[in-house]
PDB file of N, H, CA, C and O in Angstrom:
ATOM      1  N   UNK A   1      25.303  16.359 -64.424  1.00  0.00           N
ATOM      2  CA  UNK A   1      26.604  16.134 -63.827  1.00  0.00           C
ATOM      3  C   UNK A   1      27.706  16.736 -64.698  1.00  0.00           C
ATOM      4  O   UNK A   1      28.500  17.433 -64.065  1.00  0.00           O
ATOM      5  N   UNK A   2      27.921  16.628 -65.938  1.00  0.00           N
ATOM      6  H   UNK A   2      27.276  16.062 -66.452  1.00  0.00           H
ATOM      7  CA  UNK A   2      28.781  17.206 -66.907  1.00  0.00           C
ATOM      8  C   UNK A   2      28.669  18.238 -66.915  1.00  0.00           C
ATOM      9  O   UNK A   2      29.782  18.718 -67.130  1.00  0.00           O
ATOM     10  N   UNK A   3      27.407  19.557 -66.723  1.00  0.00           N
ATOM     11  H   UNK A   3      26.503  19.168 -66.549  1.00  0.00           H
ATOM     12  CA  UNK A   3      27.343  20.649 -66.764  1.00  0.00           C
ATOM     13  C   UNK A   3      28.731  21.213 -65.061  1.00  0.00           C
ATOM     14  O   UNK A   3      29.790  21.835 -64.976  1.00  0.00           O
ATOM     15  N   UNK A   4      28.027  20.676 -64.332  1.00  0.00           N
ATOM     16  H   UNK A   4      27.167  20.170 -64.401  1.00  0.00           H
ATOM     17  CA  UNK A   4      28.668  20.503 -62.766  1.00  0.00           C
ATOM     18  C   UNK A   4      29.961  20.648 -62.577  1.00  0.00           C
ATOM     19  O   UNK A   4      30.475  21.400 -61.750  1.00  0.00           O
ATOM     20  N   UNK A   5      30.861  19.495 -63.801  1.00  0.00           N
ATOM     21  H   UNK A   5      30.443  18.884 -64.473  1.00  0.00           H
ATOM     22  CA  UNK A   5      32.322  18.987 -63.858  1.00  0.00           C
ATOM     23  C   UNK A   5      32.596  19.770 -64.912  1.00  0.00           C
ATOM     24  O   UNK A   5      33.458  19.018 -65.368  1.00  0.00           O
ATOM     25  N   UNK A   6      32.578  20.520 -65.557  1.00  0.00           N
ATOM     26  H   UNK A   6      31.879  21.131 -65.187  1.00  0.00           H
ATOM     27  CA  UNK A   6      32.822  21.411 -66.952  1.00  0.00           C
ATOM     28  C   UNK A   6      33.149  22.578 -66.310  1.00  0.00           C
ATOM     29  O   UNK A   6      34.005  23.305 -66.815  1.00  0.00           O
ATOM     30  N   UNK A   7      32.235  23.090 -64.565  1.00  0.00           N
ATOM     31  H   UNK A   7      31.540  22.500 -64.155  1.00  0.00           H
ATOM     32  CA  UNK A   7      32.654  24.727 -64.579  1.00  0.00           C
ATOM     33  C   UNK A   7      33.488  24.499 -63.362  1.00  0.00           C
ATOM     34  O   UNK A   7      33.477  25.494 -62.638  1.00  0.00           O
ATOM     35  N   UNK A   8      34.196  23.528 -62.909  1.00  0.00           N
ATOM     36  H   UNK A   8      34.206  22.720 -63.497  1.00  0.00           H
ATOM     37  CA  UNK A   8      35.230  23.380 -61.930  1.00  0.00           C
ATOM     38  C   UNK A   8      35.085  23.946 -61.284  1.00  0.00           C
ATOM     39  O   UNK A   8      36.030  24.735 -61.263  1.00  0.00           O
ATOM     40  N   UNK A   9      34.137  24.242 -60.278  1.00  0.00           N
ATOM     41  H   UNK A   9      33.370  23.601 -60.295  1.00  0.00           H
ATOM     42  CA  UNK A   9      34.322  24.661 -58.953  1.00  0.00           C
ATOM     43  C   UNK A   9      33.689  23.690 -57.902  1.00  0.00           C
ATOM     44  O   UNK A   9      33.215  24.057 -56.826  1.00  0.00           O
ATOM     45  N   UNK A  10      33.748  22.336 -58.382  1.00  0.00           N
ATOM     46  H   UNK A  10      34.133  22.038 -59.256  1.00  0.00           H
ATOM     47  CA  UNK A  10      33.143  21.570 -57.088  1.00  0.00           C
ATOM     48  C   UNK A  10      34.589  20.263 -57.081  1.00  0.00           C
ATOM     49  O   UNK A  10      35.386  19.724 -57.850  1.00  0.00           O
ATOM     50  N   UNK A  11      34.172  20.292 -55.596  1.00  0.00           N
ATOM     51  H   UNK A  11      33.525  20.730 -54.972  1.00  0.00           H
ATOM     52  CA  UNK A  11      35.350  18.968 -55.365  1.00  0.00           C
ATOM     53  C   UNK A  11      34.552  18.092 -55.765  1.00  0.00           C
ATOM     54  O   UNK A  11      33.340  18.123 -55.978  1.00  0.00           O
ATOM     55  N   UNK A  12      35.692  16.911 -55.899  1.00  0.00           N
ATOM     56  H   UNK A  12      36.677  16.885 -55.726  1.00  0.00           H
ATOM     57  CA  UNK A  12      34.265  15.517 -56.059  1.00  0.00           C
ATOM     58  C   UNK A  12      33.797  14.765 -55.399  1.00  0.00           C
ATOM     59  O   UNK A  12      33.126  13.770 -55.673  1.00  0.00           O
ATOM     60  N   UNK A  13      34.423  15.584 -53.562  1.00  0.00           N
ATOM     61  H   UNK A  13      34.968  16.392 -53.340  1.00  0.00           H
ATOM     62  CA  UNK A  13      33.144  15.379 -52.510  1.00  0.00           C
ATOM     63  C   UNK A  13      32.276  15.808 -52.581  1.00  0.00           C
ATOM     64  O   UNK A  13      31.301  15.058 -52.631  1.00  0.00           O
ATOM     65  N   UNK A  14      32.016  17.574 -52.643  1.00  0.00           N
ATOM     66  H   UNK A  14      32.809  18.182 -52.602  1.00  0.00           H
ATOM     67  CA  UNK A  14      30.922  18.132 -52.959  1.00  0.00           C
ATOM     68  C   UNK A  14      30.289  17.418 -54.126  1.00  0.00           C
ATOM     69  O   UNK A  14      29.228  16.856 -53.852  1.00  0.00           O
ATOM     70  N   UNK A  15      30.775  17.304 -55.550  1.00  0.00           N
ATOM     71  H   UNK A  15      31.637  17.760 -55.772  1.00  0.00           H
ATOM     72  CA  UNK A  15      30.102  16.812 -56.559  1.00  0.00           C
ATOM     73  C   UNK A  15      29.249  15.977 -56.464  1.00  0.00           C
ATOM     74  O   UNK A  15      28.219  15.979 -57.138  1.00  0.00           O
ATOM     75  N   UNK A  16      29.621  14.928 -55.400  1.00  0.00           N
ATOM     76  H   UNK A  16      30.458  14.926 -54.852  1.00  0.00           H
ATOM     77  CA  UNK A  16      28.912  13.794 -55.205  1.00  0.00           C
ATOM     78  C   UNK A  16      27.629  14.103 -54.171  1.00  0.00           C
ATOM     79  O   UNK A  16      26.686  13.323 -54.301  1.00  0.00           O
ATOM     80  N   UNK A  17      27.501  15.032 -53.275  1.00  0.00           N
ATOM     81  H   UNK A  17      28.267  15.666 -53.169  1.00  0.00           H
ATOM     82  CA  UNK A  17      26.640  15.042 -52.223  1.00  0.00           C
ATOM     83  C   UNK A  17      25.640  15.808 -53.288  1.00  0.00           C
ATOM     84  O   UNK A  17      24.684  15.182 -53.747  1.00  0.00           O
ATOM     85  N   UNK A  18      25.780  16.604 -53.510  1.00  0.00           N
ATOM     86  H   UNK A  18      26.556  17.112 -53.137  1.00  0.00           H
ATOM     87  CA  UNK A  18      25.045  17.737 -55.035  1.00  0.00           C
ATOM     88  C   UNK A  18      24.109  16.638 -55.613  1.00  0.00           C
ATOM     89  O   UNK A  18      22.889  16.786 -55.677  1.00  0.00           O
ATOM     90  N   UNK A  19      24.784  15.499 -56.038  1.00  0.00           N
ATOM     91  H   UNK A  19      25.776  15.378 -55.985  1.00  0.00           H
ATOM     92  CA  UNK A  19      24.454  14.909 -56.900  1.00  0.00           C
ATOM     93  C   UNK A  19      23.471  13.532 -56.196  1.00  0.00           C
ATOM     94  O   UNK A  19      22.580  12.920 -56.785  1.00  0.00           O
ATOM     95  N   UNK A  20      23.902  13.331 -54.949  1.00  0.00           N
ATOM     96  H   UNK A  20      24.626  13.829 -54.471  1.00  0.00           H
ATOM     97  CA  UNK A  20      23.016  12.202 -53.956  1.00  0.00           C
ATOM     98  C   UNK A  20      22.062  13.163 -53.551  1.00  0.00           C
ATOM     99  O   UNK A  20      20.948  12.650 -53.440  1.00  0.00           O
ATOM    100  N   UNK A  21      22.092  14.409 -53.281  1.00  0.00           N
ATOM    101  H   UNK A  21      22.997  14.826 -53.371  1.00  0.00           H
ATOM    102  CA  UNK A  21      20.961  14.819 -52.824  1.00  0.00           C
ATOM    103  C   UNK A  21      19.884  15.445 -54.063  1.00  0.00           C
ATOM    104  O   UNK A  21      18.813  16.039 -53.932  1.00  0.00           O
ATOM    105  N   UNK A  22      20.352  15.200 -54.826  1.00  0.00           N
ATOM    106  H   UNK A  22      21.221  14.717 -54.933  1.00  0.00           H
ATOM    107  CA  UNK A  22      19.160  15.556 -56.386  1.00  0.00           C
ATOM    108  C   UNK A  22      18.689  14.728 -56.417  1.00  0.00           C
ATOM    109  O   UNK A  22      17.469  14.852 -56.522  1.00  0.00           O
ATOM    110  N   UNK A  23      19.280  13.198 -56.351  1.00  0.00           N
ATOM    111  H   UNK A  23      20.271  13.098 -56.266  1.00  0.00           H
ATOM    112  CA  UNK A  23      18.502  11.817 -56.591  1.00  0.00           C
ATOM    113  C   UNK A  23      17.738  11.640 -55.375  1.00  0.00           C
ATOM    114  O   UNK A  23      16.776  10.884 -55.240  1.00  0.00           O
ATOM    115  N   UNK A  24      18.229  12.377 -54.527  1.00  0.00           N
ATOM    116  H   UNK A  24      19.011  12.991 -54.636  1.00  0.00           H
ATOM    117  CA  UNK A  24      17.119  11.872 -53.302  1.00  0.00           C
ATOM    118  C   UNK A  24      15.472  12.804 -54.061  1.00  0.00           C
ATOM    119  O   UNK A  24      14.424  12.252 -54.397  1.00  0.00           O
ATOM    120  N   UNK A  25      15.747  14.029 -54.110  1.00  0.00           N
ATOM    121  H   UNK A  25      16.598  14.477 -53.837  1.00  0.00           H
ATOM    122  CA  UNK A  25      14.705  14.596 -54.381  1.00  0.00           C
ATOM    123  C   UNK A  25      14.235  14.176 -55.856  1.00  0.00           C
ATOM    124  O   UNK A  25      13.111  14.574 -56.162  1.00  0.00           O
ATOM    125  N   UNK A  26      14.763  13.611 -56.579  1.00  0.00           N
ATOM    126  H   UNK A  26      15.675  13.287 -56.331  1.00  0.00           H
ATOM    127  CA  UNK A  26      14.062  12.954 -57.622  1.00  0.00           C
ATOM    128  C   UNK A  26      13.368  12.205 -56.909  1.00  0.00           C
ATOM    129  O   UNK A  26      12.157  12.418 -56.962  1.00  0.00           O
ATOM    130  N   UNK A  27      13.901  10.968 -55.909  1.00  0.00           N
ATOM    131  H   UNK A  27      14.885  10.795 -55.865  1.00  0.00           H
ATOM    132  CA  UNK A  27      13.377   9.963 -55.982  1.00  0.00           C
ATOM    133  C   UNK A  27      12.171  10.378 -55.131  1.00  0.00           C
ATOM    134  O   UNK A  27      11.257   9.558 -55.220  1.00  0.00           O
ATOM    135  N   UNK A  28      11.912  11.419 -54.333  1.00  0.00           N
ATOM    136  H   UNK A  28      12.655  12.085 -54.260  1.00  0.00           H
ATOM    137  CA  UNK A  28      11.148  11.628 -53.656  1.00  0.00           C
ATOM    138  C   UNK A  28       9.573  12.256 -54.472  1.00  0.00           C
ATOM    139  O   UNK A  28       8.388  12.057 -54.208  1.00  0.00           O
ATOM    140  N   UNK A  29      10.105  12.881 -55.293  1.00  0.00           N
ATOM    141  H   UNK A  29      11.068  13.042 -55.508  1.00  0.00           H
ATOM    142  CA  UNK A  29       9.010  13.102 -56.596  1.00  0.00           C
ATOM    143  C   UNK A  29       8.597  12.196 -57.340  1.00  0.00           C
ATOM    144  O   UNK A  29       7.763  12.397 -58.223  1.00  0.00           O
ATOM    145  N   UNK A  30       9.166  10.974 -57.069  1.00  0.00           N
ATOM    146  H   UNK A  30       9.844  10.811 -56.352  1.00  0.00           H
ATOM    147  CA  UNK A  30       8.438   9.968 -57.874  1.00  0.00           C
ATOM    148  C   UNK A  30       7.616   9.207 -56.918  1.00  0.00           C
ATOM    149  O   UNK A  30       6.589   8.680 -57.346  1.00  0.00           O
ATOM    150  N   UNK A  31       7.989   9.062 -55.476  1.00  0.00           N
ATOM    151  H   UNK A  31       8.823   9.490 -55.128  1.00  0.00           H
ATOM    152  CA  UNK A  31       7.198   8.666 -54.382  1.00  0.00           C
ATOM    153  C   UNK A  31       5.803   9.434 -54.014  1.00  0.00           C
ATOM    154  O   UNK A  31       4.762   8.854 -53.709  1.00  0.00           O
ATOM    155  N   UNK A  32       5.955  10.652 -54.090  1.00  0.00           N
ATOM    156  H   UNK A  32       6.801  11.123 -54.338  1.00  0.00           H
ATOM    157  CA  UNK A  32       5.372  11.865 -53.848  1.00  0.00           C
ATOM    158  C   UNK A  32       4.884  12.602 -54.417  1.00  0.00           C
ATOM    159  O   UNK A  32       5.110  13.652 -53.815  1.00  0.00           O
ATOM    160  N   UNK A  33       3.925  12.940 -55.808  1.00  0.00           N
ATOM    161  H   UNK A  33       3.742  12.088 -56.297  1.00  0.00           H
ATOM    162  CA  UNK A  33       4.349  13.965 -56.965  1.00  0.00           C
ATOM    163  C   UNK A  33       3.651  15.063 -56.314  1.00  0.00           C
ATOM    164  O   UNK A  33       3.520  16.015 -57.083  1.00  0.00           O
ATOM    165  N   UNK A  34       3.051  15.294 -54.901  1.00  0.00           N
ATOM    166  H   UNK A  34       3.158  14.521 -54.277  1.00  0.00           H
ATOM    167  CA  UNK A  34       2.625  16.500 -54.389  1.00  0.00           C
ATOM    168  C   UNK A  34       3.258  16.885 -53.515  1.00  0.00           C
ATOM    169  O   UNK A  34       2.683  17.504 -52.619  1.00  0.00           O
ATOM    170  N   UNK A  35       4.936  16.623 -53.436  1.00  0.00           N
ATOM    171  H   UNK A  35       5.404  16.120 -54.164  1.00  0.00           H
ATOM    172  CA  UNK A  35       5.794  16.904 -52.100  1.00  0.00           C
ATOM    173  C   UNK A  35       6.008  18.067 -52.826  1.00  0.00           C
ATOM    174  O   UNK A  35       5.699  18.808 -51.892  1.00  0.00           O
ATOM    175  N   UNK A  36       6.247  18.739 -53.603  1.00  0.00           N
ATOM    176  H   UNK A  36       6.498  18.137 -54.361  1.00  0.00           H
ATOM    177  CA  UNK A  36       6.905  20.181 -54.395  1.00  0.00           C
ATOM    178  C   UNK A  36       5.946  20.867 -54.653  1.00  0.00           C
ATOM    179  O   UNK A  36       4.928  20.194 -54.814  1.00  0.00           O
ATOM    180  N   UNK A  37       5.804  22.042 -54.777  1.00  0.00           N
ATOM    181  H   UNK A  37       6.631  22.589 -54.646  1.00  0.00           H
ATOM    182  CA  UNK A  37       4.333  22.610 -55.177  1.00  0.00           C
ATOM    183  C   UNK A  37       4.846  23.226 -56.730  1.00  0.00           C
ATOM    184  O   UNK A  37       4.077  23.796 -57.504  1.00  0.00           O
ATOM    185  N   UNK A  38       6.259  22.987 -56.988  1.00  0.00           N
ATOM    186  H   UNK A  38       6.883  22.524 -56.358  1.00  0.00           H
ATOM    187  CA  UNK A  38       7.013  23.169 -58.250  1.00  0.00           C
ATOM    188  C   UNK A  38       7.955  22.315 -59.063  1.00  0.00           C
ATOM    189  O   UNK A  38       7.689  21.178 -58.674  1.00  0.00           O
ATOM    190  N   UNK A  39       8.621  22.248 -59.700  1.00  0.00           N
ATOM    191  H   UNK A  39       8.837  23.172 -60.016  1.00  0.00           H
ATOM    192  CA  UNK A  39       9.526  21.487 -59.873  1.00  0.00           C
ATOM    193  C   UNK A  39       9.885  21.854 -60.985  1.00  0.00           C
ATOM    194  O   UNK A  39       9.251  21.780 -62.038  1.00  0.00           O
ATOM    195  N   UNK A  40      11.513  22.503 -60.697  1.00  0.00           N
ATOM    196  H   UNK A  40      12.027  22.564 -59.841  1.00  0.00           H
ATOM    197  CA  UNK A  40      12.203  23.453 -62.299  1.00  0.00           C
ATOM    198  C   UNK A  40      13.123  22.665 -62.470  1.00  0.00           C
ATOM    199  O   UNK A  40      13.771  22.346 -61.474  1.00  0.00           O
ATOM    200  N   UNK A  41      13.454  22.143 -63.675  1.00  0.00           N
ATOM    201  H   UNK A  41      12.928  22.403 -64.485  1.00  0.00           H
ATOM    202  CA  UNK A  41      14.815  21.662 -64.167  1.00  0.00           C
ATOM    203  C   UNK A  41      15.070  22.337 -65.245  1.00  0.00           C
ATOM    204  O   UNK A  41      14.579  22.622 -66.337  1.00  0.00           O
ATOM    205  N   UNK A  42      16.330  22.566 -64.363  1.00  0.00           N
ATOM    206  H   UNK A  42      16.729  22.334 -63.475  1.00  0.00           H
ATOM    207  CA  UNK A  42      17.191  23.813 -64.849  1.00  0.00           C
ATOM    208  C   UNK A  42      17.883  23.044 -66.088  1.00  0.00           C
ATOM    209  O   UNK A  42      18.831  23.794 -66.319  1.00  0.00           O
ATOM    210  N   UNK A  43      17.959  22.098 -66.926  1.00  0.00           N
ATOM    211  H   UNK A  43      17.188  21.489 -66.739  1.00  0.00           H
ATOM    212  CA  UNK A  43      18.208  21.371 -68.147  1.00  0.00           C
ATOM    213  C   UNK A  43      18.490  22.732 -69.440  1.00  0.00           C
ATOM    214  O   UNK A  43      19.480  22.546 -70.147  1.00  0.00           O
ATOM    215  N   UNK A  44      17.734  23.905 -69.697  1.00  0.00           N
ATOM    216  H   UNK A  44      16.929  24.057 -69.123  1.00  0.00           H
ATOM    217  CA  UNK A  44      18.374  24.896 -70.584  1.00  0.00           C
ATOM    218  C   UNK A  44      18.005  26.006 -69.298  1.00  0.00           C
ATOM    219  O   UNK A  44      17.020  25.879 -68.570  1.00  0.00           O
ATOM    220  N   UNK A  45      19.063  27.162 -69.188  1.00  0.00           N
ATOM    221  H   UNK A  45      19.863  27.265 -69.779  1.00  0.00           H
ATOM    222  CA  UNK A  45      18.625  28.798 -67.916  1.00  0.00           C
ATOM    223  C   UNK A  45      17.493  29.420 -68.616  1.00  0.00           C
ATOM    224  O   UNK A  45      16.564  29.651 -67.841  1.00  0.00           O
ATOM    225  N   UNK A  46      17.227  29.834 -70.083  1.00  0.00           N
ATOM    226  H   UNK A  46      17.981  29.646 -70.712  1.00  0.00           H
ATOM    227  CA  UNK A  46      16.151  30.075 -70.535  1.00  0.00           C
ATOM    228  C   UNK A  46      14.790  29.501 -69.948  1.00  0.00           C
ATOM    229  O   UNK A  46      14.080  30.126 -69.160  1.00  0.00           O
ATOM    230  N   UNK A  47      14.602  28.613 -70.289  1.00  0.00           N
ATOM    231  H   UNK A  47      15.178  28.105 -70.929  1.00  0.00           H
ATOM    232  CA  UNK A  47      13.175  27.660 -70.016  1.00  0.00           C
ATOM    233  C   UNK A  47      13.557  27.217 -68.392  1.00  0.00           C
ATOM    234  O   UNK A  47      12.695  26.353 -68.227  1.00  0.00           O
ATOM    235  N   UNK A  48      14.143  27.264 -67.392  1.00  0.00           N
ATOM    236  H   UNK A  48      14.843  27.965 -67.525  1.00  0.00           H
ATOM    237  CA  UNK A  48      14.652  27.294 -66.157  1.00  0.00           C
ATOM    238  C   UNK A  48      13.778  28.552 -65.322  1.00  0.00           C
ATOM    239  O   UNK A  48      12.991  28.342 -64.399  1.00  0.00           O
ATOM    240  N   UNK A  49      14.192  30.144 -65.993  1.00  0.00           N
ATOM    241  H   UNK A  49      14.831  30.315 -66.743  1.00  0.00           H
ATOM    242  CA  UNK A  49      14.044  31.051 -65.650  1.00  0.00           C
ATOM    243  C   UNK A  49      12.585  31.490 -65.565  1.00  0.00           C
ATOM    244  O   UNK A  49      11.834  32.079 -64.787  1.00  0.00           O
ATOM    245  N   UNK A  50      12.560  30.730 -67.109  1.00  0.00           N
ATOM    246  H   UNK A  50      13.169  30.251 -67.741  1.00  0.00           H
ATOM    247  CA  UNK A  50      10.365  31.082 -67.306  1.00  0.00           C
ATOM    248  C   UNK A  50       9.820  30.336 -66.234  1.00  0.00           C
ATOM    249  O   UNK A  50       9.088  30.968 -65.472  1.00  0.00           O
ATOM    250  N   UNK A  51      10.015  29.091 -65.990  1.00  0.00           N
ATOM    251  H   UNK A  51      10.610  28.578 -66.609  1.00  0.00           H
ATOM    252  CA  UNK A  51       9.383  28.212 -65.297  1.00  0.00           C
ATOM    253  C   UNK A  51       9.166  28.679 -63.447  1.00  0.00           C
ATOM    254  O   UNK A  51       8.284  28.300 -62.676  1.00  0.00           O
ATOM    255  N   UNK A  52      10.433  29.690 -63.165  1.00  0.00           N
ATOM    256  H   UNK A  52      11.150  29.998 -63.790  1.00  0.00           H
ATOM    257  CA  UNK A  52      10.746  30.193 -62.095  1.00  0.00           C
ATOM    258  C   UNK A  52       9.834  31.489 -61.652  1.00  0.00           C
ATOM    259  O   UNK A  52       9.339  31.834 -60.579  1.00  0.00           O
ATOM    260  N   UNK A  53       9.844  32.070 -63.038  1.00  0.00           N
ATOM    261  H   UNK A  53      10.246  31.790 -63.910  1.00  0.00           H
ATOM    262  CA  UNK A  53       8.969  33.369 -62.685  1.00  0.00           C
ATOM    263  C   UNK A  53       7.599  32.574 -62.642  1.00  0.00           C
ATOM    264  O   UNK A  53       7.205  32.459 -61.482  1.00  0.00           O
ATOM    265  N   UNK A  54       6.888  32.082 -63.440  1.00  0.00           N
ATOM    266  H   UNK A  54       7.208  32.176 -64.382  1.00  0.00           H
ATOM    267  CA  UNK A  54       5.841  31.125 -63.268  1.00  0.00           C
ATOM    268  C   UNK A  54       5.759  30.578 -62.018  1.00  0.00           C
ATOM    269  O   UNK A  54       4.617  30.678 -61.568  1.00  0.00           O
ATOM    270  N   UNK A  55       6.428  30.110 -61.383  1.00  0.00           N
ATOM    271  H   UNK A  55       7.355  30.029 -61.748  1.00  0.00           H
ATOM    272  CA  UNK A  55       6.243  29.722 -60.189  1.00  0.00           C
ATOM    273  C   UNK A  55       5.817  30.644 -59.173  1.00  0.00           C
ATOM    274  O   UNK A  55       4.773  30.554 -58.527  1.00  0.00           O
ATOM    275  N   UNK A  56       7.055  31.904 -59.036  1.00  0.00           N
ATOM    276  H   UNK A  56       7.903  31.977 -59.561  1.00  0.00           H
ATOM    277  CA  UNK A  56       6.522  32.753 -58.450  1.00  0.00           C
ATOM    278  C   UNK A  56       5.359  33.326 -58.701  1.00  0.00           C
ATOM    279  O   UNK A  56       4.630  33.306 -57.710  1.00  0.00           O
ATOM    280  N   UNK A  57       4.883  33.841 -59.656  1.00  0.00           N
ATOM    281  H   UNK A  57       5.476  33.857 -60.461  1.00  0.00           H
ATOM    282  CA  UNK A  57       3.817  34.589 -59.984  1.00  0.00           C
ATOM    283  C   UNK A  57       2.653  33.599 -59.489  1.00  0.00           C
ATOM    284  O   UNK A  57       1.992  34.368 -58.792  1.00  0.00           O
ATOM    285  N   UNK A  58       1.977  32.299 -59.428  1.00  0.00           N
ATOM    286  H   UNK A  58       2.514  31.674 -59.995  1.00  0.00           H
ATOM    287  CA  UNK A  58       1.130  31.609 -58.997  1.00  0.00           C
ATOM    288  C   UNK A  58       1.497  31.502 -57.313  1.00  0.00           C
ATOM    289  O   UNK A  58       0.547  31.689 -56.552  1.00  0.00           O
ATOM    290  N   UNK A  59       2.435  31.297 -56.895  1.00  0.00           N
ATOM    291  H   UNK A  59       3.206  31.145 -57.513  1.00  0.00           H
ATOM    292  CA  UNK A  59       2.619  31.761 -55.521  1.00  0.00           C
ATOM    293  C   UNK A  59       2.449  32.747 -54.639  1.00  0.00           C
ATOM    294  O   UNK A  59       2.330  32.556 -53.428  1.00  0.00           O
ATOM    295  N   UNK A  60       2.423  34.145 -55.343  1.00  0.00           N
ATOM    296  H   UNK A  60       2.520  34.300 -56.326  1.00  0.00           H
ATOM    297  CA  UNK A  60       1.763  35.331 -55.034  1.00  0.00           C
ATOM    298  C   UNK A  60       0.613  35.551 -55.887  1.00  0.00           C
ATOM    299  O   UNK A  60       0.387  36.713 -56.225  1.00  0.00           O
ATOM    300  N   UNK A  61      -0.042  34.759 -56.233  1.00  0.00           N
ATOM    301  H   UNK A  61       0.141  33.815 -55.958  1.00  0.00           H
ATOM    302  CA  UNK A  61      -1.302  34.927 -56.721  1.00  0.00           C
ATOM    303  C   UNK A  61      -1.886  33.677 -55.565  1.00  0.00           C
ATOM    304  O   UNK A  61      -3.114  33.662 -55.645  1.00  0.00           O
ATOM    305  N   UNK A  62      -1.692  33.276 -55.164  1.00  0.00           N
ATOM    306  H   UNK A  62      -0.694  33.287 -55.099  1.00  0.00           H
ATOM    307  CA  UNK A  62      -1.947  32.069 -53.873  1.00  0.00           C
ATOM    308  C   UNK A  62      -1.813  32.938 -52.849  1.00  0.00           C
ATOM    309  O   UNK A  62      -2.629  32.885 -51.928  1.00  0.00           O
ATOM    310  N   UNK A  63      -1.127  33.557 -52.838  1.00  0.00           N
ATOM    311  H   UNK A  63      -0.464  33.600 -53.586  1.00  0.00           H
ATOM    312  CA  UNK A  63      -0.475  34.672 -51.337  1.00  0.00           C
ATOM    313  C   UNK A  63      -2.037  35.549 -51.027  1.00  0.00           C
ATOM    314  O   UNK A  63      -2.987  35.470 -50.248  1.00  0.00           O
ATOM    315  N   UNK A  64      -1.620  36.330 -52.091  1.00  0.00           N
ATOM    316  H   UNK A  64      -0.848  36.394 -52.724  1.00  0.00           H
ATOM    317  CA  UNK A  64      -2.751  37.593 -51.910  1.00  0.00           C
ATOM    318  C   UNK A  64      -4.582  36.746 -52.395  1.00  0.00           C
ATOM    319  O   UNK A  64      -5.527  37.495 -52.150  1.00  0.00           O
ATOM    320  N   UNK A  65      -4.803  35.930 -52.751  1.00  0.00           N
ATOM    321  H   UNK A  65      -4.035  35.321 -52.950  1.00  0.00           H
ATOM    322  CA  UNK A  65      -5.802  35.694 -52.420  1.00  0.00           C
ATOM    323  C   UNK A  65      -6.145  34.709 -50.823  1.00  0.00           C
ATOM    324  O   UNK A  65      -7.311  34.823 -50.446  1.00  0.00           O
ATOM    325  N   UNK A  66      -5.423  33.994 -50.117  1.00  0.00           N
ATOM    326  H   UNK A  66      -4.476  33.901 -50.424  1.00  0.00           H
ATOM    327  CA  UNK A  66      -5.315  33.659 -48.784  1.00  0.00           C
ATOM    328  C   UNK A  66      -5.587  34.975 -48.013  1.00  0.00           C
ATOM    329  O   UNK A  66      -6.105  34.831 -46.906  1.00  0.00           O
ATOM    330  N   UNK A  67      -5.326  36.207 -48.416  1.00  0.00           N
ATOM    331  H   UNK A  67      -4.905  36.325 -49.316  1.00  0.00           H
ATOM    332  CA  UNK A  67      -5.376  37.206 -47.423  1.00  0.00           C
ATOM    333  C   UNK A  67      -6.392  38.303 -48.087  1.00  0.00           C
ATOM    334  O   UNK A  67      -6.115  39.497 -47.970  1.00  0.00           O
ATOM    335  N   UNK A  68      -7.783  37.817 -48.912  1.00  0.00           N
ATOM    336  H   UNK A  68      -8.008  36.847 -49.007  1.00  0.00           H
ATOM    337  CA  UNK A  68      -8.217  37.995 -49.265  1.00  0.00           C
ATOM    338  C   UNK A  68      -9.545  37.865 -48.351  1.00  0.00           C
ATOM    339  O   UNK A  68     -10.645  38.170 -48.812  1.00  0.00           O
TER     340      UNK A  68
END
């Protein structure tokens, strides 16, 4: 949330829906831990970014063997 309110570009209507709909999907990962087939928190863009290409790369490695 502080990262969010630091780069001023959200109202704090938006701020708030941003922020109800993360907790929804938290809370839904704790109900669920196989509703995501990923799950990046973006907490540092470095370790965000790895985790992203990682994702992709097992997703097209899922791709092209389905059509295998």
């Amino acid at each position: 949330e502080g990262r969010l309110r630091a780069r001023l570009t959200e109202t704090e209507e938006s701020l708030q829906k941003r922020l109800k709909h993360a907790q929804e999907d938290l809370n839904a990962i704790a109900a669920e831990p196989q509703l995501f087939d990923h799950v990046i928190i973006n907490d540092t863009v470095d370790q965000a970014y790895e985790d992203f290409k990682a994702a992709i790369a097992d997703e097209l490695q899922a791709f092209k063997h389905s059509k295998q």
